[in-house]
Each structure stands twice: as C-alpha cells, then as structure tokens.
VEXGUMAR-661671 format. One record per residue: z, x, y of N, C-alpha, C in turn. Coordinates in nm, 3 decimals, decimal comma. Example, Ala and Ser with C-alpha at 12.3 -4.5 7.8 and 13.67 -1.06 7.14 Angstrom:
<nodes>
{node {0,780 1,319 -0,569} {0,780 1,230 -0,450} {0,780 1,320 -0,330}},
{node {0,708 1,285 -0,225} {0,714 1,367 -0,106} {0,787 1,290 0,003}},
</nodes>
This chain:
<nodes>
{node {0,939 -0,549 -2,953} {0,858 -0,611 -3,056} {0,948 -0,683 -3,154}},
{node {0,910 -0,763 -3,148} {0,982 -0,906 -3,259} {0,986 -0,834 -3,380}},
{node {1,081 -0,846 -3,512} {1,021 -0,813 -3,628} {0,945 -0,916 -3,702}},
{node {0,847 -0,911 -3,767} {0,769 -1,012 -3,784} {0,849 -1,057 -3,936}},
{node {0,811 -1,149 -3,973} {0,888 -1,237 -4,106} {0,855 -1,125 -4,202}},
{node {0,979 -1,082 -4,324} {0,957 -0,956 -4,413} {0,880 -1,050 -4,519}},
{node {0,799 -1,004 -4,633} {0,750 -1,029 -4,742} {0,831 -1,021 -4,869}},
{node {0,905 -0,983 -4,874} {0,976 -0,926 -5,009} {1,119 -0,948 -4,979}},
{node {1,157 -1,083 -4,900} {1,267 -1,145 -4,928} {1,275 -1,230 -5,077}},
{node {1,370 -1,241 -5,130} {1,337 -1,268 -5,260} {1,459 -1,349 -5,320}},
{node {1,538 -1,428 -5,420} {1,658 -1,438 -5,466} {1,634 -1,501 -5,646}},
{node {1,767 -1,486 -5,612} {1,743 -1,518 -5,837} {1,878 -1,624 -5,844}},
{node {1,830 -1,662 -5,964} {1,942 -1,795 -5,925} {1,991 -1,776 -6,106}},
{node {2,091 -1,821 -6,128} {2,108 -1,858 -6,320} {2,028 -1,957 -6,409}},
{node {1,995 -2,059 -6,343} {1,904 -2,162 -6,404} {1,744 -2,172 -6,387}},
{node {1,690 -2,103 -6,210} {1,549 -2,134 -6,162} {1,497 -1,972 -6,139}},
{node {1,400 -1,970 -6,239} {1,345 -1,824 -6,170} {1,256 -1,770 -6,083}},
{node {1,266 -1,921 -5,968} {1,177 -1,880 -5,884} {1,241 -1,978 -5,762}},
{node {1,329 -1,907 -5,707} {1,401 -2,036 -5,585} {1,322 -2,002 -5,496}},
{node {1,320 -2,137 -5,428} {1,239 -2,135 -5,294} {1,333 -2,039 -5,115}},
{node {1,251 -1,937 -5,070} {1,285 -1,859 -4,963} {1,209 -1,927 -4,840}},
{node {1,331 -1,986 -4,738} {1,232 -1,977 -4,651} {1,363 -1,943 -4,526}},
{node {1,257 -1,956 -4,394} {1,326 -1,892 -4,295} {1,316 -2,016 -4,168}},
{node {1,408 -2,000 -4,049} {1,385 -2,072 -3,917} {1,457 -1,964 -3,778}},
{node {1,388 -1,977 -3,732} {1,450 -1,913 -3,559} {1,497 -2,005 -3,497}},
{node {1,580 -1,964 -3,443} {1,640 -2,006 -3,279} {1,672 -1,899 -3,192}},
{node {1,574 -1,931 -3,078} {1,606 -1,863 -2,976} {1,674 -1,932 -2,858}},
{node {1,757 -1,804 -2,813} {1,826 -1,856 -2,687} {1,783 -1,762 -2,569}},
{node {1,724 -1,814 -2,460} {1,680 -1,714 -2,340} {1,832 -1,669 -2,296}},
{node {1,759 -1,528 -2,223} {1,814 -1,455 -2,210} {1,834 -1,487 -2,043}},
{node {1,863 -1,387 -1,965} {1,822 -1,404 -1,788} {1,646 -1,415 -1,691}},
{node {1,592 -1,367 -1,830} {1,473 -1,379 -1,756} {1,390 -1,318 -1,895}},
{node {1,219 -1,369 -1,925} {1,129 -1,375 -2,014} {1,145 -1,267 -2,097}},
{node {1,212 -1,169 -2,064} {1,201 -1,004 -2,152} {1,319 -1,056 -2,188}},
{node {1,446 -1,081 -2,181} {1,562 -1,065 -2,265} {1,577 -1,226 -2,342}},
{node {1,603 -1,227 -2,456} {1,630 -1,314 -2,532} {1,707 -1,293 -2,684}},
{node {1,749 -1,381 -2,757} {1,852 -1,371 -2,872} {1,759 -1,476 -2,980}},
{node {1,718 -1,434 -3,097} {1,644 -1,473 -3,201} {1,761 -1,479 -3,299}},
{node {1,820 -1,615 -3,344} {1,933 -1,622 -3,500} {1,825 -1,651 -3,559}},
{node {1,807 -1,601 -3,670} {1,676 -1,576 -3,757} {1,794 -1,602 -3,927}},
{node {1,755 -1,755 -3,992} {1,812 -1,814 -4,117} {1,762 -1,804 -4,187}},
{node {1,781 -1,782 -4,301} {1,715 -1,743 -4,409} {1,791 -1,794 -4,538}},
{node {1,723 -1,915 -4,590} {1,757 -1,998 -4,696} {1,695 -2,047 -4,805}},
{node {1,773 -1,980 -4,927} {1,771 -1,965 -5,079} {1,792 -2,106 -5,136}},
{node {1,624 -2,184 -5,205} {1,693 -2,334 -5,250} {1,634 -2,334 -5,418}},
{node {1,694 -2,362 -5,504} {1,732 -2,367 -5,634} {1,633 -2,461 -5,678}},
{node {1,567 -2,464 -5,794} {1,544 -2,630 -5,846} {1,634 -2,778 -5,867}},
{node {1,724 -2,737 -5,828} {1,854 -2,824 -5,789} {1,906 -2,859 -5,654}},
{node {1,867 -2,799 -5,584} {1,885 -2,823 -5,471} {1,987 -2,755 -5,412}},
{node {2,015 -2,659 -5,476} {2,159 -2,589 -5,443} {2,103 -2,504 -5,340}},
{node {2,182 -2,473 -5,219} {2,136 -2,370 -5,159} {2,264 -2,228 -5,092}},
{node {2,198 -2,099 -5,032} {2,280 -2,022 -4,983} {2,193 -2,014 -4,847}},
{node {2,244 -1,925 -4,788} {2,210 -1,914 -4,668} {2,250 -1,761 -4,565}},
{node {2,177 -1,686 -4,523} {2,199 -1,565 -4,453} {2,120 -1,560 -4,325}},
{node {2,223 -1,507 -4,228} {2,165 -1,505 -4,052} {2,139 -1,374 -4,042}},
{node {2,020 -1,346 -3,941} {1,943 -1,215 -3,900} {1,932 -1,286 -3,735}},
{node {2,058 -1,169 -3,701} {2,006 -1,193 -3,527} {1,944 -1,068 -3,473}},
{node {1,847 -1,095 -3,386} {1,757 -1,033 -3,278} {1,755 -1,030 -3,201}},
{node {1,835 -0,940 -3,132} {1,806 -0,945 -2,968} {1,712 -0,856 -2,858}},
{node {1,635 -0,923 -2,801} {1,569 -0,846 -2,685} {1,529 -0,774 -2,575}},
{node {1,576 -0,702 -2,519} {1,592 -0,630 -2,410} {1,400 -0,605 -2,335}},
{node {1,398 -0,614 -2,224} {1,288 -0,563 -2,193} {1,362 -0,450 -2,096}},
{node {1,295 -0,311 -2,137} {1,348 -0,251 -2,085} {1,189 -0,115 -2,001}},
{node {1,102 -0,200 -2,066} {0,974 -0,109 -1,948} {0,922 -0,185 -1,866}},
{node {0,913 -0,097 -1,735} {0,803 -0,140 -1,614} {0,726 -0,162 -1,635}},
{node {0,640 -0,313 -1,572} {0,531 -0,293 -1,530} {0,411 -0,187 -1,557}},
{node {0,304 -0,218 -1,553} {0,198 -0,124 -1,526} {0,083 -0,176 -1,447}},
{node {-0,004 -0,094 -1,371} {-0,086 -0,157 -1,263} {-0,179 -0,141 -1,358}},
{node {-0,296 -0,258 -1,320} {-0,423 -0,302 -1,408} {-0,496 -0,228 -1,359}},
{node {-0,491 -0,158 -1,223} {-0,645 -0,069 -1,194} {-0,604 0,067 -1,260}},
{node {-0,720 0,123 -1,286} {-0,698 0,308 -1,337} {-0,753 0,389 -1,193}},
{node {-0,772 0,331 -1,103} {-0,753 0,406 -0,933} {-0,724 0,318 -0,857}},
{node {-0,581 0,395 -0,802} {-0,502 0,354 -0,736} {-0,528 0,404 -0,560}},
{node {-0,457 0,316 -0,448} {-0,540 0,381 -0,339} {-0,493 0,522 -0,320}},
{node {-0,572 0,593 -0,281} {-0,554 0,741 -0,188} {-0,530 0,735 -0,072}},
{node {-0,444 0,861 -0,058} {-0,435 0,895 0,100} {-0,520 0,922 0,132}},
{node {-0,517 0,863 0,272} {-0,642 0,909 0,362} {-0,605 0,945 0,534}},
{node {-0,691 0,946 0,596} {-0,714 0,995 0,721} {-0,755 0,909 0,820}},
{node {-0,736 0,791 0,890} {-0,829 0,755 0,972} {-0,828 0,737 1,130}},
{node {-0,933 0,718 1,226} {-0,930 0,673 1,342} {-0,820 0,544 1,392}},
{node {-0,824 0,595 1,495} {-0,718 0,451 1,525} {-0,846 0,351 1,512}},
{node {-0,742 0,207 1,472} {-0,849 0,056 1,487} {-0,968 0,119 1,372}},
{node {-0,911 0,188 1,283} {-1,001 0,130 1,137} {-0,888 0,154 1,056}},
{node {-0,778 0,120 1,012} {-0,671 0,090 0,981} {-0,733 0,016 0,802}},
{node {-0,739 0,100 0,701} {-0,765 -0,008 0,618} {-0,682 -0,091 0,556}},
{node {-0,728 -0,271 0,515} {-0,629 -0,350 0,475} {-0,539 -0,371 0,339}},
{node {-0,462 -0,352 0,314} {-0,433 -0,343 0,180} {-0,494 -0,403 0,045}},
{node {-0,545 -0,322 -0,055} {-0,594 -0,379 -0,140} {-0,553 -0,462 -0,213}},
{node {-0,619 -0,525 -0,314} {-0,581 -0,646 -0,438} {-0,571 -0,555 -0,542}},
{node {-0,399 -0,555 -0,548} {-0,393 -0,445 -0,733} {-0,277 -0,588 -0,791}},
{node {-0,309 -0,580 -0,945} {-0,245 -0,686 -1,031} {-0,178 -0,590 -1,134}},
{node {-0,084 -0,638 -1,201} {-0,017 -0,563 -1,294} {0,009 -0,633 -1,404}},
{node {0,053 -0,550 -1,514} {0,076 -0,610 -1,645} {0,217 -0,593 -1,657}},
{node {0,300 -0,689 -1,755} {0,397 -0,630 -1,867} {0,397 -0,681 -1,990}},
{node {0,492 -0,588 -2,081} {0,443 -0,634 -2,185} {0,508 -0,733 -2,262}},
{node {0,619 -0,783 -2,128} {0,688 -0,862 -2,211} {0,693 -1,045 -2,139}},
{node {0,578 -1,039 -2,034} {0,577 -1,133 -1,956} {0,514 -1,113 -1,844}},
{node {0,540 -1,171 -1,703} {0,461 -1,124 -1,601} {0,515 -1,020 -1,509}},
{node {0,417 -1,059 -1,448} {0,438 -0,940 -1,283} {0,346 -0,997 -1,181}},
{node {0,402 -0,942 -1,055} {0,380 -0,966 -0,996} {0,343 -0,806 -0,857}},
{node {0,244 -0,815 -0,813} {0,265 -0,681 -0,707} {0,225 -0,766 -0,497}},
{node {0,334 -0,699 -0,478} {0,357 -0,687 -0,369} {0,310 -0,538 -0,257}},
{node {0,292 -0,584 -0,126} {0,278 -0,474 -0,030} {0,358 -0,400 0,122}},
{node {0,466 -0,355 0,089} {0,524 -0,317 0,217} {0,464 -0,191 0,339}},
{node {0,457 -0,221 0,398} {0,426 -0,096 0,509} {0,491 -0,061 0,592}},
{node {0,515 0,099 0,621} {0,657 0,128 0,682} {0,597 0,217 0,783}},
{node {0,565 0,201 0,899} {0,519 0,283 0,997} {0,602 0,392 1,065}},
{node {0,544 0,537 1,060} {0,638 0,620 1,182} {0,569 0,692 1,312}},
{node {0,569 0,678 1,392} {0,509 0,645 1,497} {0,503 0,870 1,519}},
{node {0,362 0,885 1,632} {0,317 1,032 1,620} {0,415 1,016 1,788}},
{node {0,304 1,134 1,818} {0,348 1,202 1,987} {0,261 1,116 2,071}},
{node {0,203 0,993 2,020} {0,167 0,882 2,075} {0,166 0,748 2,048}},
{node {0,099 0,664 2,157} {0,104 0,553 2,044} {-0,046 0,536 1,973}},
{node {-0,110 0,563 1,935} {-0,225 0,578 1,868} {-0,252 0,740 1,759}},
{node {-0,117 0,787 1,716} {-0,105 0,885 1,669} {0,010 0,842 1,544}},
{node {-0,053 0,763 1,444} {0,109 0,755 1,378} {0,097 0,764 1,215}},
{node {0,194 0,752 1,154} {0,162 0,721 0,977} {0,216 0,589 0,934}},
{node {0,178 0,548 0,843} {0,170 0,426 0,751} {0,216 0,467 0,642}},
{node {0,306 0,452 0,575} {0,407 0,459 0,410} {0,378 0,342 0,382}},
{node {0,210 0,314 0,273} {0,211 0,169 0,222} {0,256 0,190 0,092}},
{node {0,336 0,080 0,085} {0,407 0,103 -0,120} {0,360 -0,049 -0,166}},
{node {0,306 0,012 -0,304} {0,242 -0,115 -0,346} {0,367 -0,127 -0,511}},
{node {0,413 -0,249 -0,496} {0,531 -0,254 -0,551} {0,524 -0,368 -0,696}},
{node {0,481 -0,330 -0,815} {0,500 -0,438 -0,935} {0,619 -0,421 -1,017}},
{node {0,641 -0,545 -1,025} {0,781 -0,614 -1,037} {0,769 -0,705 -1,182}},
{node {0,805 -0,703 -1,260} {0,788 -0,790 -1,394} {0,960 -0,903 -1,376}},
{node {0,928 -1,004 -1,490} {0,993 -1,087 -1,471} {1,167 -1,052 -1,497}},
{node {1,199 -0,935 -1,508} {1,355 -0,889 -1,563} {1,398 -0,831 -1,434}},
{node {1,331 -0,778 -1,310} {1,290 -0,692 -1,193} {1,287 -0,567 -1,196}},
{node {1,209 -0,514 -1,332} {1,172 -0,391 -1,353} {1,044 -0,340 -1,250}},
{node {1,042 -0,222 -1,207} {0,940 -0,224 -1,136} {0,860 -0,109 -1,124}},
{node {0,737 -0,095 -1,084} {0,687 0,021 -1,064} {0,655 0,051 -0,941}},
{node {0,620 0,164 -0,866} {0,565 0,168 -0,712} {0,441 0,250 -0,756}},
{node {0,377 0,244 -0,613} {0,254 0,340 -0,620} {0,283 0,350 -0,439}},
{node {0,232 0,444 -0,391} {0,290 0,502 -0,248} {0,110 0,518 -0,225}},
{node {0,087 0,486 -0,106} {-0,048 0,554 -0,010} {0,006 0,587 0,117}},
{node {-0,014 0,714 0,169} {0,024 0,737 0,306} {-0,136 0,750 0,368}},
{node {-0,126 0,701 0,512} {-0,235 0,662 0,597} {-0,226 0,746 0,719}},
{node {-0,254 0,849 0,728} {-0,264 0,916 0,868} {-0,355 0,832 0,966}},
{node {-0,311 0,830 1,077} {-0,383 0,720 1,173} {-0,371 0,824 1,320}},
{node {-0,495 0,830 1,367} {-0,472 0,966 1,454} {-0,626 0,954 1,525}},
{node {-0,621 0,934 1,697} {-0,688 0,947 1,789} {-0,754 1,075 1,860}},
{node {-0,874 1,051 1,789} {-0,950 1,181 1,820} {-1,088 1,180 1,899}},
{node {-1,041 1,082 1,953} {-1,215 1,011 2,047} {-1,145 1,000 2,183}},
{node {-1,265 1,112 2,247} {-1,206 1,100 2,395} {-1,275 0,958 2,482}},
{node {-1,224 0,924 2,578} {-1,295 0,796 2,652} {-1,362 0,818 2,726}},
{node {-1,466 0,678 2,773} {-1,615 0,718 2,811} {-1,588 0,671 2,982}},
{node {-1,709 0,731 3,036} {-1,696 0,633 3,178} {-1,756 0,521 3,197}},
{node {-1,718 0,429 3,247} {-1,765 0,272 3,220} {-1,891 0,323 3,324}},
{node {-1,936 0,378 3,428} {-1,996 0,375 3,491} {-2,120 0,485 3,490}},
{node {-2,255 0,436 3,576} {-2,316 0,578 3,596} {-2,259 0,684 3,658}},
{node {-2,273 0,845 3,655} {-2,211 0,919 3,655} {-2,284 1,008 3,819}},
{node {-2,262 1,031 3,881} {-2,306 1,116 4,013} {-2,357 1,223 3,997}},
{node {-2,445 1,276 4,024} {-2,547 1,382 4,024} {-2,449 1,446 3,991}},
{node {-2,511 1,555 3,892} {-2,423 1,684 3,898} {-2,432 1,753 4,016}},
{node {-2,564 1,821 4,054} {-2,575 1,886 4,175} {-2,625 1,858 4,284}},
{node {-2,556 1,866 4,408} {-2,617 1,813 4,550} {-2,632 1,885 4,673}},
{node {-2,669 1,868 4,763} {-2,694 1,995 4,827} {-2,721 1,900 5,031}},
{node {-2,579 1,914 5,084} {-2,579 1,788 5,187} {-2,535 1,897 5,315}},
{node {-2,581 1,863 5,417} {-2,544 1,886 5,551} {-2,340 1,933 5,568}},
{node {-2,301 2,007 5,623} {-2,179 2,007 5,638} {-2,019 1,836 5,718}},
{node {-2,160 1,808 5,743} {-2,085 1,651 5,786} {-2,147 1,535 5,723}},
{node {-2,185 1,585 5,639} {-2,230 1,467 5,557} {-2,184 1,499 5,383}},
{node {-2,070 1,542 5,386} {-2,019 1,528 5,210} {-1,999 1,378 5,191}},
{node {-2,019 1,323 5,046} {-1,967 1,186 5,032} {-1,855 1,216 5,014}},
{node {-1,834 1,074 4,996} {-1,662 1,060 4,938} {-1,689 1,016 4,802}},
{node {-1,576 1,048 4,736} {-1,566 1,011 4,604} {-1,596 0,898 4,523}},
{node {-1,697 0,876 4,404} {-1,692 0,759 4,387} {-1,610 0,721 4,277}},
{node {-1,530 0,617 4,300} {-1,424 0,530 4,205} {-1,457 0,544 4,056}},
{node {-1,422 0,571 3,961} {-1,466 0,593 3,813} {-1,359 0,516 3,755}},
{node {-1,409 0,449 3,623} {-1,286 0,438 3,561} {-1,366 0,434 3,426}},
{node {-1,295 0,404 3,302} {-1,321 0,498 3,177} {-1,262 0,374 3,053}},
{node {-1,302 0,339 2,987} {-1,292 0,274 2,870} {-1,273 0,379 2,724}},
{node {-1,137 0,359 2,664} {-1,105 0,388 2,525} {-1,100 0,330 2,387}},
{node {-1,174 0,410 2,338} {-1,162 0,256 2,211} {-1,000 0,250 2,138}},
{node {-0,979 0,291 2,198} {-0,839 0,301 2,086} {-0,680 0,255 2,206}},
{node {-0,694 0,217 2,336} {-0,641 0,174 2,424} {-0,682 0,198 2,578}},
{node {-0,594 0,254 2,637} {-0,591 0,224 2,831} {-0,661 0,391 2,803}},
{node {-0,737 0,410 2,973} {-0,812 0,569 2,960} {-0,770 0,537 3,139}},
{node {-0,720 0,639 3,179} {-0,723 0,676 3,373} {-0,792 0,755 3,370}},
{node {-0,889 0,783 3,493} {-0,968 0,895 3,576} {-0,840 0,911 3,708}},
{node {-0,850 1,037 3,710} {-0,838 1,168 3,821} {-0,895 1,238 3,858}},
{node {-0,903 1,269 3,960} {-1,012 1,333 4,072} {-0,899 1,495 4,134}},
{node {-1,045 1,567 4,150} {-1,022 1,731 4,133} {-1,091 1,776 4,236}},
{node {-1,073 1,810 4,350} {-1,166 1,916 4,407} {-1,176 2,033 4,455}},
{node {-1,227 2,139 4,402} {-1,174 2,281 4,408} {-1,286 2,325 4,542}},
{node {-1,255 2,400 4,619} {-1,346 2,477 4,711} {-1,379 2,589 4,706}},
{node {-1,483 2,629 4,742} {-1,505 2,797 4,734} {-1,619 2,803 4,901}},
{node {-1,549 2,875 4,960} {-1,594 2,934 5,079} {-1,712 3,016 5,044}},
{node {-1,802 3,026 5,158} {-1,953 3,075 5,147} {-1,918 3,196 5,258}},
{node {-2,050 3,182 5,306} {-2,070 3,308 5,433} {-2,005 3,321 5,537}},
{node {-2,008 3,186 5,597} {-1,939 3,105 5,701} {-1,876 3,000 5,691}},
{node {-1,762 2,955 5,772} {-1,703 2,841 5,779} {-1,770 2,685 5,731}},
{node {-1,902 2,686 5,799} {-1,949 2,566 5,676} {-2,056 2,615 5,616}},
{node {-2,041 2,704 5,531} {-2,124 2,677 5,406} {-1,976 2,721 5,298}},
{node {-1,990 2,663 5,193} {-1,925 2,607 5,086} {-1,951 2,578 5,010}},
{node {-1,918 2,541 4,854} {-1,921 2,439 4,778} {-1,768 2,383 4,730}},
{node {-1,799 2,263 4,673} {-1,675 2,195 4,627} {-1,702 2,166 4,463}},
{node {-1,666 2,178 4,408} {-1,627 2,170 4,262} {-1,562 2,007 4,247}},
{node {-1,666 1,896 4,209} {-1,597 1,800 4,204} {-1,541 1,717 4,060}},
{node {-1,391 1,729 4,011} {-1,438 1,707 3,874} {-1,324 1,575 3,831}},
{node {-1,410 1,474 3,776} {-1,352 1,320 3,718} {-1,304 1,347 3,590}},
{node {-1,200 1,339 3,610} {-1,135 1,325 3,406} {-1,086 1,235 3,404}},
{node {-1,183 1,181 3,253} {-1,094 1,073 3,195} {-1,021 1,089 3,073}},
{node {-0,857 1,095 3,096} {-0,756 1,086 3,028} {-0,741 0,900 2,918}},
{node {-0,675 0,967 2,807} {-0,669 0,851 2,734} {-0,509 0,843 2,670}},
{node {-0,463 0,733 2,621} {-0,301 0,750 2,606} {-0,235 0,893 2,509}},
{node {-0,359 0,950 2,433} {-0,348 1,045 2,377} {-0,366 1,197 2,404}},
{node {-0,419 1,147 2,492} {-0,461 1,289 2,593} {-0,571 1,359 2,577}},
{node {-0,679 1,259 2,485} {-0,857 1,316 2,467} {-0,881 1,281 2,603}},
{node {-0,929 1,444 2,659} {-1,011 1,354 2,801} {-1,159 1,433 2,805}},
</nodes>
C-alpha cells in the first residue's frame, strides 16, 4: 500500500507565514507491476519565491500470491472411465495487478489401462510470478463389465446325443475399450455313456478384467 500524501506537512519561513507545500512523484518500474520505486518531492515555496526541497522514496515489493475468485474450488472425485470431467474456468485476483490461472494434468496410470489417476493443478500466477495452486485428484476406474453384442442361446436345451450344436461365435462390446469372449465346457456324465450334460459358459472379458 502506497502511503497516501500526509496532511500536516507544514514549513515556516522568516518573512511568509504561510509558504506554499506541495509535492510530485516519480516512479520508476520495477521488474514487473508489483515492484516499483516512488521519489516522492516535497517543496517549500516562500512569498518570494525562495524555495527548499526534501525527497521521500518508496519502494514496492509485491510480495503476496494470488488468490482464486471462486470460494469452491474443484473436489476430488471418483469417476467411470470416458466421463473424465473437463477442467473448469477458475480466475484469480492480485492485489497488486494481474493473474492469470492455468491447468496442468499429470496422469499415473492403474493395473490397467482404464484404471488410472489424474493430478489436475490449477495454477494462479500474478504478474511478479507469485503463485498459488489448488490440486484436484480424479480417480478414473472401470467398473462396467461388457455386454454381448449378440442374442444370447437358450439357457437350457435338451438334444439327442448326436445332435449337440456347436458353439455359437459371441463377441462383446465395452464401453470403456476392447471386451474378448471365451468359451468353457464342463461335462458331467449321467447314467450311461450318452446321457450327460455339458455346462456351456461364454465370458466376456474386458481390458480390465469386468467379465
């Protein structure tokens, strides 16, 4: 804060009992809007014209951060893969000039690739490069198993011993990337040699391993 012009500068002279006080600045910038140098003159003039003269220097330092203009800042959160939210619009103040805020994101990858975190830092910077951060971490994490693109085969069937089908081809859509089907068939012996059942079972696997 500047000092503002004092009131009760004053001088006395031998001949005028009321000399005229007045004052002028010069400023010289500093490296950037917060730092600067105020020679602040201050000159005593006579009814004669006589004068004196005294310097008041001021110098400025900006020496506080930034502050962000919102009063909620983002939260951590939790989400599905592919709803990823986009970084918000936050603006900042200083008090001695501007700012500016910026957004970095620093990803570290899980036990997949659709399993990972996000370190977003939201970064205001005033004109000296004082700065403030604000940090959101983003858990990003695949918890949706994948579907079968196709209709699905009777659960239960009940066929002649030379007439089992064969398997039908499946494959499986993920919202969150690639999904494979694998095929299972377990047997269990009956009374006799052909009677049986087979246990037939399609999984669909996803890069995360919801199946």
């Amino acid at each position: 804060a500047i000092p503002a012009e004092p009131t009760d500068i004053a001088a006395t002279d031998n001949c005028d009992d009321n000399p005229q006080v007045i004052f002028n600045d010069v400023r010289t910038d500093g490296v950037c809007s917060g730092t600067f140098t105020i020679t602040r003159t201050w000159t005593a003039t006579d009814i004669c014209g006589n004068t004196v003269s005294a310097n008041q220097t001021i110098s400025t330092s900006d020496t506080t951060a930034p502050t962000f203009d919102q009063t909620i800042l983002p939260e951590n959160t939790v989400e599905e893969c592919g709803t990823v939210p986009l970084p918000e619009v936050l603006t900042a103040s200083d008090n001695c000039g501007n700012a500016t805020v910026t957004v970095d994101d620093v990803r570290t990858d899980g036990n997949c690739d659709n399993n990972y975190v996000i370190e977003r830092t939201y970064t205001a910077t005033d004109d000296c490069g004082l700065t403030n951060t604000h940090i959101q971490t983003i858990t990003v994490q695949d918890t949706t198993p994948p579907t079968f693109d196709q209709t699905l085969p009777e659960a239960n069937i009940i066929v002649e011993c030379d007439a089992i089908p064969e398997p039908i081809e499946l494959t499986a859509t993920d919202s969150c990337g690639s999904a494979s089907v694998s095929l299972n068939d377990i047997r269990t012996d009956g009374d006799c040699e052909n009677n049986y059942s087979i246990a037939r079972t399609w999984t669909a696997t996803d890069d995360c391993d919801n199946a």
